[in-house]
C-alpha positions, 0 to 999 in steps of 0.5 A: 059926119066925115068920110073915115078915108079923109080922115086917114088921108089927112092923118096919112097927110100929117105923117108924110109932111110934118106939118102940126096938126093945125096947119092941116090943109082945108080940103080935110076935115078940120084938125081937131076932128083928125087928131081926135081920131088918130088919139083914140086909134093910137090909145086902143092899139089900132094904129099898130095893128094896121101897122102889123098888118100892112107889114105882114102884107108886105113880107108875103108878097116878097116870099117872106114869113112874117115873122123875122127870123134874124135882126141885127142888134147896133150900138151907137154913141151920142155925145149929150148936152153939157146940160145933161147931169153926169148921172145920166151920161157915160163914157164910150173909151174906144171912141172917147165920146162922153154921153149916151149910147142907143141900141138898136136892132135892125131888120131889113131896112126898118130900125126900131129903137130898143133901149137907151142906156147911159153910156159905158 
């Protein structure tokens, strides 16, 4: 049995640095054993309940509720691969850019992507 600490530690670990879960260093439990962890913590929402949390945490130590009461909402064009189908690009005219437009909507300093749509 490992320490669930190490196990966060290494998942926390694998977040910061990018590394493939393989290429975990050998002072954490071994990788599978992390993995199986963060999967089964991913599938049953716990992660972003931790997430939540922590966030809500951190809104009230700076005076904050915690709930966001304004967001700002942000287009962007992305040119595409020529290998992408017509079907699935656009065009934004005031740009000229031929692909694919993101949106976003921002609070604060963190961006959550919210749909992706073909451009136009």
């Amino acid at each position: 049995m490992h320490d669930l600490r190490e196990i966060v530690n290494a998942i926390l670990c694998v977040n910061r640095t990018g590394i493939p879960w393989e290429y975990l260093p050998h002072d954490f439990p071994p990788h599978k054993t992390v993995y199986d962890y963060y999967a089964k913590w991913e599938a049953d929402g716990t992660t972003q309940r931790i997430h939540d949390l922590l966030g809500d945490k951190r809104r009230r130590a700076h005076g904050r509720s915690t709930q966001p009461t304004a967001a700002v909402v942000d287009a962007q064009s992305v040119k595409t691969s020529t290998n992408v189908p017509e079907t699935n690009q656009g065009i934004d005219a005031g740009k000229k850019t031929k692909g694919r437009k993101r949106h976003r909507a921002v609070r604060r300093r963190r961006a959550t992507r919210v749909a992706g749509s073909p451009g136009g």
